[in-house]
ChimeraX commands (.cxc) that place a marker at each C-alpha (Angstrom):
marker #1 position 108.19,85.42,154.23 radius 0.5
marker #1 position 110.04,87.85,152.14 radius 0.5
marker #1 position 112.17,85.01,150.54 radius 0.5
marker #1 position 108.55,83.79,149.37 radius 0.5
marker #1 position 107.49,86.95,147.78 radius 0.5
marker #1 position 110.70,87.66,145.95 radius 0.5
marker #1 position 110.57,84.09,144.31 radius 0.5
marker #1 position 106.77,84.33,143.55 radius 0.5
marker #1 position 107.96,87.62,141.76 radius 0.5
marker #1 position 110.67,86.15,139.67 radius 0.5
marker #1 position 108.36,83.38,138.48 radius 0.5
marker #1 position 105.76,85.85,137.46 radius 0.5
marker #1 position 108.68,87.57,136.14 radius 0.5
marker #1 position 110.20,85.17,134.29 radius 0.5
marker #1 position 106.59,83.46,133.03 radius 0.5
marker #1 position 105.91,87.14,131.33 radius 0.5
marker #1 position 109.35,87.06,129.76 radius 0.5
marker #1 position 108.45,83.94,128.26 radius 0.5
marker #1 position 104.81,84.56,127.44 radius 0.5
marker #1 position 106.51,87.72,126.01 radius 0.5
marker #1 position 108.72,85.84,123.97 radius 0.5
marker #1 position 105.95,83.49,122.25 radius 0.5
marker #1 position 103.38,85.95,121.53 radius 0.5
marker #1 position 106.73,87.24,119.87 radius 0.5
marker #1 position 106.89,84.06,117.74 radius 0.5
marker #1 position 103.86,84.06,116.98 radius 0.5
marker #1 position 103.44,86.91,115.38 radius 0.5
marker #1 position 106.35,86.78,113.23 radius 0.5
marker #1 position 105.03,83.65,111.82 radius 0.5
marker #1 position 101.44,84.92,111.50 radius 0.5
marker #1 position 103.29,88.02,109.68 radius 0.5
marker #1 position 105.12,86.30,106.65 radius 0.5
marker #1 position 102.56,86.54,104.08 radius 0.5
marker #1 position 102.77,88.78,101.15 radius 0.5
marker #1 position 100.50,90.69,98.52 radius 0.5
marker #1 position 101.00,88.49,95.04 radius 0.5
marker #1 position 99.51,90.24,92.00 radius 0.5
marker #1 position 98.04,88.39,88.97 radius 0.5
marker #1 position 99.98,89.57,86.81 radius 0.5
marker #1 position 101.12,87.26,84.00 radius 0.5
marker #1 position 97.43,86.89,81.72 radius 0.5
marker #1 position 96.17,83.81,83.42 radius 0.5
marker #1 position 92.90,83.68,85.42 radius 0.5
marker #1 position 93.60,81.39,88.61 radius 0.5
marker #1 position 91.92,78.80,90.19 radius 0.5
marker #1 position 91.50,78.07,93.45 radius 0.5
marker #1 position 91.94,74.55,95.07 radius 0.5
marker #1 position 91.57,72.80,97.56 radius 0.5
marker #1 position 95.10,71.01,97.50 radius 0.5
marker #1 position 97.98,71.82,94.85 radius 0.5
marker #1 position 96.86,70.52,92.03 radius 0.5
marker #1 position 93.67,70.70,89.68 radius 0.5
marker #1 position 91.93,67.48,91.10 radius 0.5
marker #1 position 89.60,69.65,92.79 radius 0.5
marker #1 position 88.69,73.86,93.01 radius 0.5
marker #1 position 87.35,75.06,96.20 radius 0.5
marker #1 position 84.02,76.34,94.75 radius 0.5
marker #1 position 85.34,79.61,94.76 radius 0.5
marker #1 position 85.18,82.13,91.66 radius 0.5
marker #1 position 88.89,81.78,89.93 radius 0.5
marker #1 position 90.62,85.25,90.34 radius 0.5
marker #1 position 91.51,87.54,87.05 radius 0.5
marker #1 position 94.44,89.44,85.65 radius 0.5
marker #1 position 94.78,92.40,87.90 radius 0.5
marker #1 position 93.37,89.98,91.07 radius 0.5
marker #1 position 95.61,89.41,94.00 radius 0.5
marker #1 position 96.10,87.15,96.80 radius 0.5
marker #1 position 98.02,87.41,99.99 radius 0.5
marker #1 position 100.10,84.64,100.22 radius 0.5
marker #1 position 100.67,82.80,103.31 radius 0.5
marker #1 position 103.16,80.22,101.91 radius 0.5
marker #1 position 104.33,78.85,98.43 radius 0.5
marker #1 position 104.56,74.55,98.69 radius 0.5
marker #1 position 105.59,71.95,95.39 radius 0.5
marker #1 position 102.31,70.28,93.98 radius 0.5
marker #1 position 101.24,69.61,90.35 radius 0.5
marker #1 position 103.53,70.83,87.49 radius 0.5
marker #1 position 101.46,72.79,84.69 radius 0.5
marker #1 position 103.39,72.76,81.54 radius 0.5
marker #1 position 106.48,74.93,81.43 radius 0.5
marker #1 position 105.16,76.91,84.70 radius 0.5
marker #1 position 106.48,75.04,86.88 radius 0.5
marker #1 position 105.09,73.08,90.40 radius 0.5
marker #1 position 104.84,75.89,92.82 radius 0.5
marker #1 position 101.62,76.92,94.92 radius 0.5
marker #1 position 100.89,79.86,96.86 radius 0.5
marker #1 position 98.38,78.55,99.96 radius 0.5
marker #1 position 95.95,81.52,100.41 radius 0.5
marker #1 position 93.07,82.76,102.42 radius 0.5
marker #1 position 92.26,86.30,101.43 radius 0.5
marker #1 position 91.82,87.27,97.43 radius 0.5
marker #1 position 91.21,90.22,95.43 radius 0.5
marker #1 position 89.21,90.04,92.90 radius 0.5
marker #1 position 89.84,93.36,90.14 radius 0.5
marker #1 position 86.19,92.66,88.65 radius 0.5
marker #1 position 84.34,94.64,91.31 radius 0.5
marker #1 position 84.02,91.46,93.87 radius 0.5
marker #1 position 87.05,93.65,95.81 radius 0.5
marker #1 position 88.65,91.41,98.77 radius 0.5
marker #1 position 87.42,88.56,100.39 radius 0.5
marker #1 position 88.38,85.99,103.13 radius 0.5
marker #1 position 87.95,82.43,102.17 radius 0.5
marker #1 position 86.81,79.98,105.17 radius 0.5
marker #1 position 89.80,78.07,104.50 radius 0.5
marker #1 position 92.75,77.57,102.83 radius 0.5
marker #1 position 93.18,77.51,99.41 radius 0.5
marker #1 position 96.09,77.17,96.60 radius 0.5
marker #1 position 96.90,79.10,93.73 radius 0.5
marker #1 position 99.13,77.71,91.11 radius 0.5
marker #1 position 102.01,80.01,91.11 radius 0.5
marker #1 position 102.99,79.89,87.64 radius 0.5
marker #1 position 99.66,81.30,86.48 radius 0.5
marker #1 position 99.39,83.71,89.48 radius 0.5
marker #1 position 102.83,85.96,88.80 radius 0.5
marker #1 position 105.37,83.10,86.82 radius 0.5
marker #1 position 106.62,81.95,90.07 radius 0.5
marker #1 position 108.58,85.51,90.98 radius 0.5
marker #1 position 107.77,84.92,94.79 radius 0.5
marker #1 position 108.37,81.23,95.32 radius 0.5
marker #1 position 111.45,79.45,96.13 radius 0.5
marker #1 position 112.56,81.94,98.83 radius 0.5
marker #1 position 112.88,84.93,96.19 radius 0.5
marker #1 position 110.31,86.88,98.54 radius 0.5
marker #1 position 111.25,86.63,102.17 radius 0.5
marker #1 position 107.95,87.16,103.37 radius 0.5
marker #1 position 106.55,84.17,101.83 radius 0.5
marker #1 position 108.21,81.22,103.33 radius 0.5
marker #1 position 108.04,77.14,102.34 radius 0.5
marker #1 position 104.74,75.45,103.63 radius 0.5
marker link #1:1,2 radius 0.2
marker link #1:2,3 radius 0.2
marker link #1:3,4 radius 0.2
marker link #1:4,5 radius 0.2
marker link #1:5,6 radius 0.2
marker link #1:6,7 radius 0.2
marker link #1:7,8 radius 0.2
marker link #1:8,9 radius 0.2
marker link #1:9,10 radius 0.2
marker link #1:10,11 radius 0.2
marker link #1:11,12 radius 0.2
marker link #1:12,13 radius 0.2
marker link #1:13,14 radius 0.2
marker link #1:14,15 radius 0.2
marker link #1:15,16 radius 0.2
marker link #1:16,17 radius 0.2
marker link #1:17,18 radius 0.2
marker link #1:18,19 radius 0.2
marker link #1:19,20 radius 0.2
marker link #1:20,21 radius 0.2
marker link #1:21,22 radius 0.2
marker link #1:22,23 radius 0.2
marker link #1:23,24 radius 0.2
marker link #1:24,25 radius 0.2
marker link #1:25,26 radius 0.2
marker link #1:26,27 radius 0.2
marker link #1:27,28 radius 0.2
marker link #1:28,29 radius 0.2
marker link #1:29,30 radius 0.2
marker link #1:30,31 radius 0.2
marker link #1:31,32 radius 0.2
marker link #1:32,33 radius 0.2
marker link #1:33,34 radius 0.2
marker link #1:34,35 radius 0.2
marker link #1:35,36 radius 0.2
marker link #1:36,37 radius 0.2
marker link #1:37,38 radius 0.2
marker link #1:38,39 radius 0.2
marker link #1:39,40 radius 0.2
marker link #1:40,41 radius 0.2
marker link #1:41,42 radius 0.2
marker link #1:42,43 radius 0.2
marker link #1:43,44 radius 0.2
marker link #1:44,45 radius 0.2
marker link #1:45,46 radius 0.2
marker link #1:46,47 radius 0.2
marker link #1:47,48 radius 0.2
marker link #1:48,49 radius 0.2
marker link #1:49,50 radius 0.2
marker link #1:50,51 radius 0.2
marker link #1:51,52 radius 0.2
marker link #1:52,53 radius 0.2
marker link #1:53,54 radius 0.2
marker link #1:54,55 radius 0.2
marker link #1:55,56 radius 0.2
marker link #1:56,57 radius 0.2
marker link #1:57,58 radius 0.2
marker link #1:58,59 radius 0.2
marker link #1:59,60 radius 0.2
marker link #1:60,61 radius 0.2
marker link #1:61,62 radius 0.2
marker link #1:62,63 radius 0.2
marker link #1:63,64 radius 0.2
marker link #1:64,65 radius 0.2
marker link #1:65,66 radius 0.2
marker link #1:66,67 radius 0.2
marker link #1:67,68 radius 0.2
marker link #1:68,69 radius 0.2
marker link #1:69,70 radius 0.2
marker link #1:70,71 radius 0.2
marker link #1:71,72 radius 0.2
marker link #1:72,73 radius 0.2
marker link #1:73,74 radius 0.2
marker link #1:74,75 radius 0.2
marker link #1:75,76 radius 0.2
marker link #1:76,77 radius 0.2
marker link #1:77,78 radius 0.2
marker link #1:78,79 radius 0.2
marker link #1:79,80 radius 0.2
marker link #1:80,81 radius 0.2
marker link #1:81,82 radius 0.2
marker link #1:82,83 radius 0.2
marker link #1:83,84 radius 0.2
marker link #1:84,85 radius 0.2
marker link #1:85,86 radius 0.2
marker link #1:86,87 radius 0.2
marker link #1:87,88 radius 0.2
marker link #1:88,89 radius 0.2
marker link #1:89,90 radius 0.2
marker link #1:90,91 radius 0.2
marker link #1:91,92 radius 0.2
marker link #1:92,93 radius 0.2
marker link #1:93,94 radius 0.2
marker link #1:94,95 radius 0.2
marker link #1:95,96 radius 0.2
marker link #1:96,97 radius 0.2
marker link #1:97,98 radius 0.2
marker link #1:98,99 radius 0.2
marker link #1:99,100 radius 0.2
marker link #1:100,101 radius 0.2
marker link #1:101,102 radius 0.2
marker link #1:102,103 radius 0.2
marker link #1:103,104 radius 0.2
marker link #1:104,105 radius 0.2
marker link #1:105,106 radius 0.2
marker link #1:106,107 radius 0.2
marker link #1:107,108 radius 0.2
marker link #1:108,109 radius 0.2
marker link #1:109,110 radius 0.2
marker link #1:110,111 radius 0.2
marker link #1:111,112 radius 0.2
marker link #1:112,113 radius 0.2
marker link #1:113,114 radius 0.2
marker link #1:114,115 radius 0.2
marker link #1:115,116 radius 0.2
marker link #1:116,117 radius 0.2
marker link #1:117,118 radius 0.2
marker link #1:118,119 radius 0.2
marker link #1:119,120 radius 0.2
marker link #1:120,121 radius 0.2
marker link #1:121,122 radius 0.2
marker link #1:122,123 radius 0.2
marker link #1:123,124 radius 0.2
marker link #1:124,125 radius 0.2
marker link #1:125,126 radius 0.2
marker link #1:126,127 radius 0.2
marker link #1:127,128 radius 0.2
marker link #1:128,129 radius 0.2
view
């Protein structure tokens, strides 16, 4: 009878230690996101995909904007910017419209957003898609 309650512990035991350990994992992936200004004199769309075949029907974001960017990925190369995204769900708008959560994901062409200073691994918090 003991036996049985000692094992039944160190299940439960070990099944927190594990639930432990991927709520863990989760949030450091949920975490790696990071503010990206728009900084470089370009207004920026946003799409649906990476590349201008089709904007997400939201308002593009001005100079002084920001997004927070989950991601950066390679789509459509804009002139000498480049062919890095930033995939994005919340965005600041600096022209009074303050933050907002889009309903889903949306890209940013990086070039345009802050001349690619975050993608490519230079910002650790903003990983490859």
């Amino acid at each position: 009878m003991a036996l049985g309650i000692v094992r039944r512990g160190a299940v439960a035991a070990a099944a927190g230690v594990l639930g432990f350990g991927a709520l863990v994992a989760t949030a450091g992936d949920a975490a790696a996101a990071d503010y990206v200004p728009i900084d470089v004199g370009h207004w920026v769309g946003l799409y649906t995909y990476p590349n201008t075949s089709q904007k997400a029907g939201w308002a593009d974001v001005p100079p002084g904007g920001e997004i927070i960017a989950q991601c950066w990925t390679v789509g459509e190369s804009i002139g000498n910017y480049g062919n890095t995204w930033y995939r994005t769900n919340q965005i600041f708008w600096s022209n009074g419209r303050g933050w907002a959560t889009v309903s889903s994901n949306v890209y940013v062409f990086a070039g345009y957003a802050d001349g690619n200073a975050r993608t490519v691994d230079r910002d650790p918090d903003i990983h490859r898609c």
